[in-house]
Structures are given as C-alpha cells and as structure tokens.
C-alpha positions as CSV (number, residue, x, y, z in Angstrom):
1,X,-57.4,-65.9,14.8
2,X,-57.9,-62.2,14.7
3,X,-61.4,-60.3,15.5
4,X,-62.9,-57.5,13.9
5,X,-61.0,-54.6,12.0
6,X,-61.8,-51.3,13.2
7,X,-61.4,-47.7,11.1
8,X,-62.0,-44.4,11.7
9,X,-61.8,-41.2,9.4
10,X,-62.9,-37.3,8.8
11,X,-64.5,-37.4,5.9
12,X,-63.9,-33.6,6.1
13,X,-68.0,-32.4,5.5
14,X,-68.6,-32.4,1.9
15,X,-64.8,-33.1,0.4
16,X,-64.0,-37.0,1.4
17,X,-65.8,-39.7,0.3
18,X,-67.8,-42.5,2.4
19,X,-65.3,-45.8,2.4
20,X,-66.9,-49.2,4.2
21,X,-63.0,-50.1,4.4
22,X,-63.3,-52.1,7.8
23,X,-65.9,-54.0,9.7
24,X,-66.3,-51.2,12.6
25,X,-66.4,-47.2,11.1
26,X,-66.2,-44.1,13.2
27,X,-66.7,-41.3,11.0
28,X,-66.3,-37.4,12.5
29,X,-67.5,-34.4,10.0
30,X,-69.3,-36.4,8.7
31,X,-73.1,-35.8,6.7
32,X,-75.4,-38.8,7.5
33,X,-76.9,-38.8,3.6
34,X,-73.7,-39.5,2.3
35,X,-73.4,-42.8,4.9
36,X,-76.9,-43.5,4.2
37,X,-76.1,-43.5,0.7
38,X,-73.2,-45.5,0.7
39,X,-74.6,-48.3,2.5
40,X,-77.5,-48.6,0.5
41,X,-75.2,-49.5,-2.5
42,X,-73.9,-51.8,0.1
43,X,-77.8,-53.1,0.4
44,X,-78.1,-54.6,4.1
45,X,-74.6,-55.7,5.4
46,X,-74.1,-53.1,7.7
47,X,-76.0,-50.9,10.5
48,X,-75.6,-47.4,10.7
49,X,-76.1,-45.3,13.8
50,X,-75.7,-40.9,13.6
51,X,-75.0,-39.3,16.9
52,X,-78.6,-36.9,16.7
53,X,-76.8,-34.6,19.5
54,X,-74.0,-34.1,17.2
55,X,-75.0,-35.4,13.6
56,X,-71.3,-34.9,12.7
57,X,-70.9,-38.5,14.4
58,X,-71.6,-41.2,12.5
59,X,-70.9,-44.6,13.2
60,X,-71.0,-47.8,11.2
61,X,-70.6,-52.2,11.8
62,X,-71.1,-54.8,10.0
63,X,-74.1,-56.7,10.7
64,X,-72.3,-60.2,11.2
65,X,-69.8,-58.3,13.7
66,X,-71.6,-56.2,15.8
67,X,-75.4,-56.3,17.5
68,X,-75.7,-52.6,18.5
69,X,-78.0,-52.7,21.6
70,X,-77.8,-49.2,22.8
71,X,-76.5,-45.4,21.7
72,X,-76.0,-42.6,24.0
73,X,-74.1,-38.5,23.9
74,X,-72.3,-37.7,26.6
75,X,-71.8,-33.8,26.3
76,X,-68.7,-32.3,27.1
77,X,-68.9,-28.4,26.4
78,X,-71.2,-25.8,24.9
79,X,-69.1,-24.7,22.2
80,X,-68.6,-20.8,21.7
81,X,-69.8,-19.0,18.7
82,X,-67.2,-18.4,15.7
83,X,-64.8,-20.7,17.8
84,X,-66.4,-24.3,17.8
85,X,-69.4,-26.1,17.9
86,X,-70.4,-28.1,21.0
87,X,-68.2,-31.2,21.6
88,X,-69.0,-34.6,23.3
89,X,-68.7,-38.5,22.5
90,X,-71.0,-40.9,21.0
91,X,-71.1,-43.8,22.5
92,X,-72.2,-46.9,20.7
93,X,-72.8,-50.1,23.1
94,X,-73.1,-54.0,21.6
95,X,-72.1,-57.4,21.3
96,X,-69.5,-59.3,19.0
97,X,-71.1,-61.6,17.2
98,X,-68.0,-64.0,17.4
99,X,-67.1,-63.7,20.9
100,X,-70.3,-63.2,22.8
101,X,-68.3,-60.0,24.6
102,X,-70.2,-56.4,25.6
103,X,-67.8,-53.8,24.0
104,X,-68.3,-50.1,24.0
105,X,-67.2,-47.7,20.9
106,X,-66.5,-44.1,22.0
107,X,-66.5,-42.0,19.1
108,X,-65.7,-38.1,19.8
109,X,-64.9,-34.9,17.6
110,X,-62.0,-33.3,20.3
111,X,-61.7,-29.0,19.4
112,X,-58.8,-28.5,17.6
113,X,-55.8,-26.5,18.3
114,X,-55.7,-27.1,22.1
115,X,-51.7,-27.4,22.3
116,X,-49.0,-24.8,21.3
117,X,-48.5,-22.6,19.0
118,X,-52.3,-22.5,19.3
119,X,-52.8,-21.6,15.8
120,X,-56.3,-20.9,16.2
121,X,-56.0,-18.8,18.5
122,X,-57.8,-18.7,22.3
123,X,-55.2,-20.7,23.8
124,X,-56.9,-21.2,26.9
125,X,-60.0,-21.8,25.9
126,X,-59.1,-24.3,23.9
127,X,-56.6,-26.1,25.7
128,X,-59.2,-26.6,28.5
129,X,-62.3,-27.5,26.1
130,X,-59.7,-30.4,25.4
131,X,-58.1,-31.4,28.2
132,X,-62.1,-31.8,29.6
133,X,-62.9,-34.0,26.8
134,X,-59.8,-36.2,27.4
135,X,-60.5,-36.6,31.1
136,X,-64.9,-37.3,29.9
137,X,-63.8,-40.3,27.8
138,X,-61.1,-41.7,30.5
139,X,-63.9,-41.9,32.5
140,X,-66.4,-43.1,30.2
141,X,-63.8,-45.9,29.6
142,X,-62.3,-46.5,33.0
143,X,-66.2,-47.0,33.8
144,X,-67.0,-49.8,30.9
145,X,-63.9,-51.3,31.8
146,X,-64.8,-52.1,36.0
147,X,-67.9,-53.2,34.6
148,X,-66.2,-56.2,32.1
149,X,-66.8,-54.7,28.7
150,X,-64.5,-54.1,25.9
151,X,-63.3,-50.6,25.0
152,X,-62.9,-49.3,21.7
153,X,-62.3,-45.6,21.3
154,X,-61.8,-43.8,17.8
155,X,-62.0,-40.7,16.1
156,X,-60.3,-37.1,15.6
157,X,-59.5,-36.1,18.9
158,X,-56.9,-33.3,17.2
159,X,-53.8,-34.9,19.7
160,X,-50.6,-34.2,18.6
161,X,-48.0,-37.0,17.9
162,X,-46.2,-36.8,21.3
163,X,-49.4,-37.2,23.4
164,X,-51.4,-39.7,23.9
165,X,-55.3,-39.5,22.9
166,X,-56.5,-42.3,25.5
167,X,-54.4,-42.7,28.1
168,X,-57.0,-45.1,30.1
169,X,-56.7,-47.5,27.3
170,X,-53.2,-49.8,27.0
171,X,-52.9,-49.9,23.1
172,X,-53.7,-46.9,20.8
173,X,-52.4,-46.4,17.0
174,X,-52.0,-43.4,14.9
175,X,-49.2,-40.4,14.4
176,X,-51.7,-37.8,13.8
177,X,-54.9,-35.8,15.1
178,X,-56.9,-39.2,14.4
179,X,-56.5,-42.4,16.6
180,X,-57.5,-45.7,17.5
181,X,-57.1,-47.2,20.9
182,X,-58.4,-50.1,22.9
183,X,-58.0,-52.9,25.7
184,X,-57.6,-55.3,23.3
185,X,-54.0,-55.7,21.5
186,X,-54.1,-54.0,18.0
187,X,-52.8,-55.6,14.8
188,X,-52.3,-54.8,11.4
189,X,-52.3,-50.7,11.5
190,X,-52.3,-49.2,8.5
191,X,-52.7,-45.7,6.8
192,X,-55.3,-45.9,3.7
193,X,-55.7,-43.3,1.3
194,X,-57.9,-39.9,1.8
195,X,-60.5,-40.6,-0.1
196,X,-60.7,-36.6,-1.3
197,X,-60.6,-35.6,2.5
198,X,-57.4,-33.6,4.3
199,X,-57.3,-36.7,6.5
200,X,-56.1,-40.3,6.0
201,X,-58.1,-43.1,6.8
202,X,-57.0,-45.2,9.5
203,X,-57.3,-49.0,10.0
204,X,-56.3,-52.1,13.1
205,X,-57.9,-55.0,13.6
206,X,-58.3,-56.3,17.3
207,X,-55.7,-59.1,17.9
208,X,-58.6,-61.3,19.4
C-alpha cells in the first residue's frame, strides 16, 4: 500500500491557478488569497499554513493525512535590491495520520539563475546565494533525519537538470527548476498541466 501523494508548483504570482491535485502541496510565488480561496470551495478538507517571513510560501495537507504541529523560516540571505528578494525555507513539521511517523516538509524559493550562462546576470552573487541555500536545507534535513523523522523537501529550487536539488535526501524527482525529494522511495511521478503558470505541476506519492 502506498502513502500520501505529495505536489509542488509555482503558481507564478497572479498567472497560475490554485490546484488541490495531491494530498501534500508546496506552493512557491504564490498569493495566500488565492489558496485561501480555493480551499474554501474545498470547505474543510484541508489545512493551509503561509510562510509569514516569506508569504510567497504557501503550504497545503489534507486534513486526514497530515496533523501540522509546528511551522518555522529558516533564513538564508538578505536578498539585494532589483536582484532578488530575501530567500529561506519553510519548514512545516507533523504527523501522518496513517503511520504515526514525525515527518518534516521543507519548502524553499532557491534565487534563480545561479549556474552558467548566468542569464541574469551577477554570476557570483547568485551562484553563492544558491549554493548557501542548498547547503541550509542539507542541513535542515541531515538534522530531522539523526533525529528519526521523515524528510520531505519540495519546491523551485531553480537546479538545472544535471544537478541534484537535495543531495542529503536518497530519492528526488523532477527534470526541471522544480523538484521533489525524500527518504522515502517515490512512486508514480508525473508532470500535470500548468494550470495558466510558466511551470508544470509536479506530482509522487511516497512508496510507503
């Protein structure tokens, strides 16, 4: 028997749409009305929790999944005006409803354009700002992990398809800037439509 299926996408601000297409949602660029507003025509199946450090972050479970029991922001950098806002990861703590386990979601925004040909220009700036927040969430998880939880990471960390987003984790999924990656084995990937944003959504399901 499978567990929970887990989805992340950039609704792109104002362009994409809100999509409850999986049990465990992160959402980056994201406007907290437009979540709040989808899940009330949902009425009360699901939790929602917005990252208040970074309200771009907005994260979303099913009620019968997931008991949230605890949010936190762990800042990575300051940002630089006319470059990039400030970056970190929201974390979102809880307990499977099915399986009794602690598991941590890490949710982060990474600064785009941190690899060659540095499109954006201030190539070392940016490769830094990101190699940073790569090496803040390896620790994050490499932390949850000595202490028996569950790991679930997801979001747009803007990686490029030859490098891995989450090295400290042993399965991750996704060809693009967007990924998915956990301890736990992961099943049934799959690209879903863009839902009016420049990004794809993007869906597993934990193997157990």
């Amino acid at each position: 028997m499978t567990g929970p299926s887990v989805g992340t996408h950039n609704t792109h601000d104002q362009a994409g749409r809100v999509t409850l297409f999986a049990d465990l949602v992160g959402y980056t660029e994201a406007i907290p009305v437009k979540v709040r507003e989808r899940l009330a025509l949902a009425r009360r199946g699901y939790r929602v929790r917005v990252c208040r450090r970074q309200r771009d972050l907005v994260f979303v479970a099913r009620r019968k999944v997931l008991r949230i029991t605890r949010t936190r922001y762990v800042p990575v950098h300051g940002g630089r005006a006319e470059v990039t806002p400030h970056r970190g990861t929201f974390v979102i703590e809880g307990r499977r409803r099915d399986t009794r386990r602690r598991v941590a979601i890490l949710l982060p925004h990474r600064i785009n354009a941190g690899f060659p040909p540095y499109v954006r220009g201030e190539a070392v700036f940016r490769s830094k700002r990101w190699h940073a927040h790569r090496e803040v969430d390896d620790l994050l998880i490499e932390d949850y992990r000595e202490r028996g939880w569950d790991v679930i990471a997801l979001g747009d960390v803007n990686t490029p398809p030859d490098v891995v987003g989450f090295p400290a984790l042993a399965w991750e999924v996704g060809r693009g800037f967007d990924r998915i990656a956990s301890n736990v084995d992961l099943v049934d990937v799959e690209y879903l439509g863009h839902a009016g944003s420049d990004h794809p959504r993007l869906r597993a399901r934990l193997a157990h």
